[in-house]
Each structure stands twice: as structure tokens, then as C-alpha cells.
C-alpha positions in Angstrom: 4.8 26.7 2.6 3.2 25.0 -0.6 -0.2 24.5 -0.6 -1.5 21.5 -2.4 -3.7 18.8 -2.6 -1.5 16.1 -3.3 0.2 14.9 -0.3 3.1 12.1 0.2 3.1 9.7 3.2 5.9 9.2 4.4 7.1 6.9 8.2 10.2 7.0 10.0 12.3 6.0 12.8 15.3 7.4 10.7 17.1 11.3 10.1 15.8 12.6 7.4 17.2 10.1 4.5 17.6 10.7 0.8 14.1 9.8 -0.4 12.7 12.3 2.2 15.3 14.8 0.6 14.0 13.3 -3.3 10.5 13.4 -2.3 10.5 17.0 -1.2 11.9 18.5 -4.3 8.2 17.3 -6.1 7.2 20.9 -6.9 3.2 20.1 -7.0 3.1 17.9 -4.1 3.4 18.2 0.1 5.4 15.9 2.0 4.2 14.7 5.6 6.8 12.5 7.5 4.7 10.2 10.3 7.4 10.0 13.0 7.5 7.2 16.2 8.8 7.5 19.1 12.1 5.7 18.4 12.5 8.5 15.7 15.5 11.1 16.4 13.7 13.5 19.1 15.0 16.2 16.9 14.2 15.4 13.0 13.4 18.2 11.0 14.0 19.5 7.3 12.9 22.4 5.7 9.4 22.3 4.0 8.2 19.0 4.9 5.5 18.7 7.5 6.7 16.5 10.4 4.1 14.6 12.8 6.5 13.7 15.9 4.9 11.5 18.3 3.6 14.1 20.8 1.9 15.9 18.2 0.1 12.6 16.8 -1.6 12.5 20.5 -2.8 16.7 20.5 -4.0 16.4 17.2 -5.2 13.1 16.5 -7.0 12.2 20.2 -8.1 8.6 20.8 -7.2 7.2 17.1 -3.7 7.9 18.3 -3.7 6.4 21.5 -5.7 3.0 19.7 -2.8 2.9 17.1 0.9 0.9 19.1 3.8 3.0 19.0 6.5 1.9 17.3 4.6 0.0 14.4 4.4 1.0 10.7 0.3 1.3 11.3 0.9 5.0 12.9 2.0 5.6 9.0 -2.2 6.2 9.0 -2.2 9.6 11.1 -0.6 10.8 8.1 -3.5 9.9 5.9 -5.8 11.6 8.5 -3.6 15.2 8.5 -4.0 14.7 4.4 -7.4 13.9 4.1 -7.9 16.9 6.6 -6.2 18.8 4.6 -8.7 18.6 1.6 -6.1 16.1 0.0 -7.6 14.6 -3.6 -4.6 12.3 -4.0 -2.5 10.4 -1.6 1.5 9.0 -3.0 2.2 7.0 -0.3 6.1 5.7 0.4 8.9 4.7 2.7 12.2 6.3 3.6 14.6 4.0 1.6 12.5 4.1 -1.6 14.1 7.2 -3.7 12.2 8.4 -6.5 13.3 8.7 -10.3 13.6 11.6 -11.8 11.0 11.4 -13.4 8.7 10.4 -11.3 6.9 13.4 -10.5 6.0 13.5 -13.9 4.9 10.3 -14.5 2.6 10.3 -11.1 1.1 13.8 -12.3 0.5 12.7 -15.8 -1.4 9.4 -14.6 -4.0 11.8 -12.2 -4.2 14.5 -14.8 -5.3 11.7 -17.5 -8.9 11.6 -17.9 -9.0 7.6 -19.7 -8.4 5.6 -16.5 -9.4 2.3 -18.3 -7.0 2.5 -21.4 -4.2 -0.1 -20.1 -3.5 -3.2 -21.0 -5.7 -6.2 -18.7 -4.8 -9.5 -17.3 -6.9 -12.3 -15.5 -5.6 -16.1 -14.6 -7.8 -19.4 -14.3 -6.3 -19.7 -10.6 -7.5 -16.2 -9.0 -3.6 -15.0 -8.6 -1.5 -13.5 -11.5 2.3 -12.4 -10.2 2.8 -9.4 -11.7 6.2 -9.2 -11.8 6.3 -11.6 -14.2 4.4 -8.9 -16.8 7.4 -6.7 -16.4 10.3 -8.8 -17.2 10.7 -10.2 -13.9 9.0 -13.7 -13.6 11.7 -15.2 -10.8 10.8 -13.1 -8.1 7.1 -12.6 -6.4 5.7 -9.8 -4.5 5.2 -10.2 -0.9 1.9 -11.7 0.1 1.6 -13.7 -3.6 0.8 -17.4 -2.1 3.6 -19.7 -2.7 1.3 -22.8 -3.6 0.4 -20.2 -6.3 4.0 -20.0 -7.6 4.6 -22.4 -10.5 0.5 -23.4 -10.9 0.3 -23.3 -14.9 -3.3 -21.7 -14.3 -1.6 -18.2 -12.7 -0.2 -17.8 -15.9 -1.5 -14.4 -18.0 -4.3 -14.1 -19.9 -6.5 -11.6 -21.7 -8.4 -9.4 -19.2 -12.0 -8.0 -20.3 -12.8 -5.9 -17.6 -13.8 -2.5 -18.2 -13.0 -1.3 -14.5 -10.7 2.0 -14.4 -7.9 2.2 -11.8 -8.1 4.2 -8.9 -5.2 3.1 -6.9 -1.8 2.5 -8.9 0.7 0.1 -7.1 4.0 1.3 -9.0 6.7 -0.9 -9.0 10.4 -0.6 -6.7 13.7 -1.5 -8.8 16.7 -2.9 -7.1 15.3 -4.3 -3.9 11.5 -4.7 -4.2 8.7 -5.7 -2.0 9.6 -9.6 -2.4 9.3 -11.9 0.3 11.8 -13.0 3.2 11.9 -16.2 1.5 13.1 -15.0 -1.9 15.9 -12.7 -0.2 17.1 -15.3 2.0 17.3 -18.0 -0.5 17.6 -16.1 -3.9 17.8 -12.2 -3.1 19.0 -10.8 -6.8 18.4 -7.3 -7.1 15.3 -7.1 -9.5 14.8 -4.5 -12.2 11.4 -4.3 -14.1 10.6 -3.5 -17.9 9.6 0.5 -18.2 6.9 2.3 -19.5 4.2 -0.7 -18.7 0.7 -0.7 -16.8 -1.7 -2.9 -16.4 -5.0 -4.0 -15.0 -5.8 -7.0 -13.5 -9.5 -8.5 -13.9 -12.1 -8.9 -10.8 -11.2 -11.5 -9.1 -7.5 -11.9 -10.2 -5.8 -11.1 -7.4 -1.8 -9.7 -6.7 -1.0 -8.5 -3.4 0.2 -4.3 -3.4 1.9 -2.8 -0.9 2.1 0.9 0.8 6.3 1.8 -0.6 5.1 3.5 -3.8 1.2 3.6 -4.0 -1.1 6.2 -5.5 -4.4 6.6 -3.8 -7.2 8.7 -5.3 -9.8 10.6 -3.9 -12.5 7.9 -3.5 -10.6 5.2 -2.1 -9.4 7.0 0.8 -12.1 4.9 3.2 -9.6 1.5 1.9 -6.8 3.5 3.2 -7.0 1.7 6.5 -4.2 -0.4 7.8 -5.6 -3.1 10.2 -4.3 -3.5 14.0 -3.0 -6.3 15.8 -1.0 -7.8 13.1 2.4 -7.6 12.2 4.0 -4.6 10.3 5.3 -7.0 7.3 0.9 -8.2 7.6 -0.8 -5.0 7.8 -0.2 -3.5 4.4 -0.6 -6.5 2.3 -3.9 -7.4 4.1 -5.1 -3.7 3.4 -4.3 -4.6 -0.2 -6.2 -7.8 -0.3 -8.8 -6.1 1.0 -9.1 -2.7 -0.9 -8.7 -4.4 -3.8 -11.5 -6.7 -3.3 -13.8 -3.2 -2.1 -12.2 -1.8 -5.7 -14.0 -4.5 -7.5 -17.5 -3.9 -5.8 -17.2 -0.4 -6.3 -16.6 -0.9 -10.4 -13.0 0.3 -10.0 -9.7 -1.9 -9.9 -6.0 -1.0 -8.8 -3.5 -1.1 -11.7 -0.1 -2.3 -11.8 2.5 0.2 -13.5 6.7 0.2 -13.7 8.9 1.4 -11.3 8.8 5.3 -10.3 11.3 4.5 -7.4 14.2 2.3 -6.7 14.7 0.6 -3.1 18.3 0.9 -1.1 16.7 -1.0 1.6 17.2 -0.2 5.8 18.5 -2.8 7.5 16.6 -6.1 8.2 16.7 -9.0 10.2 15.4 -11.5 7.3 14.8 -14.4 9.7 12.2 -12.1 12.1 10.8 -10.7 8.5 10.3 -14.4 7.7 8.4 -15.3 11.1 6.0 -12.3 10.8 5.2 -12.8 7.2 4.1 -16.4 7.9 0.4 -15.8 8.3 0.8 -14.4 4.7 1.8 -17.6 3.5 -0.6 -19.5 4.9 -3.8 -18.0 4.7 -3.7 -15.3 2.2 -5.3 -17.7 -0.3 -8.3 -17.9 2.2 -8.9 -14.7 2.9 -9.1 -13.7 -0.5 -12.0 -16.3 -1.1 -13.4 -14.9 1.7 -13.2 -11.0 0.8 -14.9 -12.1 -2.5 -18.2 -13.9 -1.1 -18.5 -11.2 0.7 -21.9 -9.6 -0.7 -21.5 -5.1 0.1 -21.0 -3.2 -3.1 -20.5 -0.1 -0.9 -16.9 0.3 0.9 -17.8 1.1 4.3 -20.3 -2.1 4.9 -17.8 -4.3 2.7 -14.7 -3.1 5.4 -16.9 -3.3 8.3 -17.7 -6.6 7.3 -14.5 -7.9 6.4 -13.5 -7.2 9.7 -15.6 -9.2 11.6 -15.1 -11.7 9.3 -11.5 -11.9 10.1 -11.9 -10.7 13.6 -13.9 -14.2 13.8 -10.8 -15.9 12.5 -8.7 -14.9 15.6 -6.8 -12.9 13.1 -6.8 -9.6 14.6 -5.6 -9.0 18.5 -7.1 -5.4 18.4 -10.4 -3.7 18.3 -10.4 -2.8 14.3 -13.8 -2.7 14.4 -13.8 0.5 16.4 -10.5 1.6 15.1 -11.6 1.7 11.8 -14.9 4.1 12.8 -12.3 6.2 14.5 -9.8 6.7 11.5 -13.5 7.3 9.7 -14.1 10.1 11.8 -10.8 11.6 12.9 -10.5 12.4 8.5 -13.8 13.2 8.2 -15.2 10.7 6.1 -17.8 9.8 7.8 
């Protein structure tokens, strides 16, 4: 088997699809496939490391058990086998979201670089910036981007000054990207983004990333965390909102880059994606006030207390607190 240590995330409930098959023909790179227990009892392809669901409880002990079946959130025992696995960058993706060919390359030539601060910055007057917007896409909104947010003339670009260099890269999906239930029930074009584009957003301009096509590096694999006791469409844009704002007291920032994959999206039941985003839509504003004011400039005491903070909001209907010093331990990061 390859040894690396550069891993790719992948969950599944699916046979092995064609990003799994795309994925593992990255030559520098391993893949590990988090399965669930409604995944096929006998999944396997050659070369990729597969976690089925009895395996998650021998190796990973009481985090597994804390973590629901059947959820996206066991996508996070895969971070843990990585991280264990003396990984020094995470790509992390879903099993409809097939990579370019060229995206190998382009991931490999964004760690190898060593000016991580050399891209293009934006800021609003309003706190949010859609980013889609900066590559040629300004009618559709990524998922978790408040909608009283959406036509306010102060979210439009401006000039960042920020010196912060990235260390998480949220790279764009064409075709079918992370939008919203309300955009694909009421609009739901196919979206294509401009190429060869990356940018930074100032501290405290926020845009919600997601976990289909994300780059993690080295140092921001405490944010990695998805929270419990929220819905799957919830849990990795709340991760976002809050590793970003732990980026920004750390001196770093996550950047915003074109498209390295293009989505042919599973089958959804849009309505029930609608009801679970809802507390996106109305809160995420809030909570992004709130991550800010909080005063922790290192990562561990800014999560720990963003969690009670949002554990205090009747948020949460699960013990992240603990769940979180678990995930700590069981990669050995604390």
C-alpha cells in the first residue's frame, strides 16, 4: 500500500462510486472511506483504506460509540485514523464530488508553495461577502450565507488588507454546488465558477465552507471537529463558522479558490434538506457575532468555549463538550 501523509476523507452509505474510483488514482495521496452502517456490508476496492462500522467501534472506543450512526458526523473517525497516521494534510470530500483532472496537481502545488499570503483579499462593510459572486457566479449563494445578507449593498466586495495566510482552502464544486435547499428548489441552475482564482477573505468577513472539497493543513486539525446533535446539512457549516473565526485568532484565515471537482449530486429529498437547514437561516448571523466576541487566541480554549456558548443556546442536543476532548485524544492532539 502507499504510504503518505496526505490522506482524503471520504463518507459513504453508497458502493464504491466514481469519485471514490477518481480519488484513488491521486498518486501522492491515501484514500480512507468512513463507512455507516446503512453502507453495503460488503464495500471494498482495491487500495483504499475502508473503516466499516464494526471497525470504527475496535479502533476508535468511546468516540465511536458518542458519535450517532447513520449521520455524516462519523465522517470524523476518518480524521482520527489520519491524524494517527502522522497525516500533515487532510483533502476532505464526498462520494458524488469527482475530481478534475487536474486536481491532484493543483491541491499538491497549493501545499508545496511556501507564499501562503500571495492571493487576492476581500472584506465587506456587513461582516458576509458571497463568494461565489468573486468567481462569476453572483445568483447563487453557498449554503449557510444568511439570506437577509443576500442583496444588502454592504456585502458587496472590497479591498482586503489582511496579511493572514491560508491554512484551510475551501475549493469550489461545478455543476451542482453546496447552495442551499432554497436556491435548488426555487432556482436550481447548474453553476459553473471562473478558473484559476483564489482568494482571501479579511478577519471578520465571513462566507460559510463546507467539508465536499476542503484542504486542511497540519495546524488546523483541532478545528476539524464536526459538532453533535445537529443536523447533517448543520454540522459542517457550523464547523466552518467556527474554524474560521479560531483561523482569525490564530493569525491564519481559510481562502476561497476555483473548482478542483464537479458535483453529480445523490439523491435528495430537497423539502427535508430545507427543514434541517433552517437553523442556518436563522441564526447563523448570530452565531457569527458571537464566535467573534469571543476573547481565546488559542484554538482549543476558543472551541471549548464556543461550545458552551452554543450549548447555552439550546443549540446542541449532545455532550460536545466531552466529545470534542474525546476526538482530542483518540488523534492524539492533546
Amino acid at each position: 500500500m502507499l504510504q503518505s501523509d496526505k490522506f482524503i476523507i471520504i463518507t459513504t452509505i453508497n458502493q464504491p462510486t466514481q469519485a471514490v474510483f477518481e480519488f484513488n488514482k491521486w498518486q501522492d495521496w491515501r484514500v480512507i472511506v468512513v463507512g455507516d452502517r446503512k453502507t453495503p456490508a460488503d464495500w471494498s476496492c482495491d487500495g483504499v483504506i475502508y473503516l466499516g462500522i464494526e471497525e470504527q467501534y475496535t479502533q476508535f472506543g468511546e468516540l465511536a460509540r458518542v458519535i450517532p450512526e447513520n449521520t455524516y458526523i462519523r465522517k470524523m473517525l476518518g480524521y482520527v485514523y489520519a491524524i494517527r497516521c502522522g497525516a500533515t494534510a487532510i483533502f476532505e470530500s464526498d462520494d458524488d464530488n469527482i475530481p478534475y483532472e487536474s486536481a491532484e496537481r493543483v491541491v499538491n502545488e497549493l501545499l508545496e508553495s511556501s507564499n501562503r499570503s500571495g492571493f487576492e483579499r476581500r472584506r465587506s462593510d456587513r461582516q458576509w461577502l458571497n463568494v461565489y459572486g468573486l468567481f462569476g457566479a453572483p445568483s447563487c449563494w453557498p449554503r449557510g450565507f444568511p439570506l437577509e445578507y443576500l442583496k444588502d449593498p454592504g456585502c458587496e466586495p472590497q479591498p482586503g488588507v489582511d496579511g493572514h495566510p491560508w491554512a484551510v482552502v475551501q475549493f469550489l464544486a461545478d455543476e451542482d454546488p453546496d447552495v442551499d435547499a432554497i436556491y435548488r428548489m426555487v432556482d436550481g441552475s447548474p453553476c459553473y465558477f471562473g478558473r484559476d482564482r483564489q482568494y482571501i477573505l479579511d478577519s471578520g468577513t465571513y462566507c460559510p465552507f463546507n467539508s465536499q472539497a476542503t484542504l486542511w493543513t497540519r495546524e488546523t486539525f483541532p478545528l476539524l471537529f464536526l459538532p453533535l446533535g445537529v443536523f447533517d446539512r448543520v454540522t459542517d457549516i457550523l464547523r466552518g463558522y467556527m474554524a474560521t473565526t479560531a483561523l482569525w485568532k490564530m493569525g491564519l484565515s481559510v481562502s476561497y479558490a476555483s473548482p478542483v471537482v464537479y458535483q453529480k449530486r445523490n439523491l435528495h429529498n430537497l423539502h427535508k434538506d430545507f427543514l434541517q437547514e433552517i437553523p442556518l437561516y436563522a441564526n447563523a448571523a448570530s452565531w457569527c457575532s458571537q464566535l467573534l466576541d469571543i476573547e481565546a487566541s488559542q484554538p482549543l480554549e476558543f472551541y471549548r468555549t464556543a461550545i458552551r456558548l452554543l450549548e447555552d443556546q439550546g443549540l446542541f442536543l449532545a455532550d460536545n463538550a466531552t466529545a470534542y476532548d474525546l476526538f482530542l485524544r483518540s488523534a492524539g492532539l492533546i
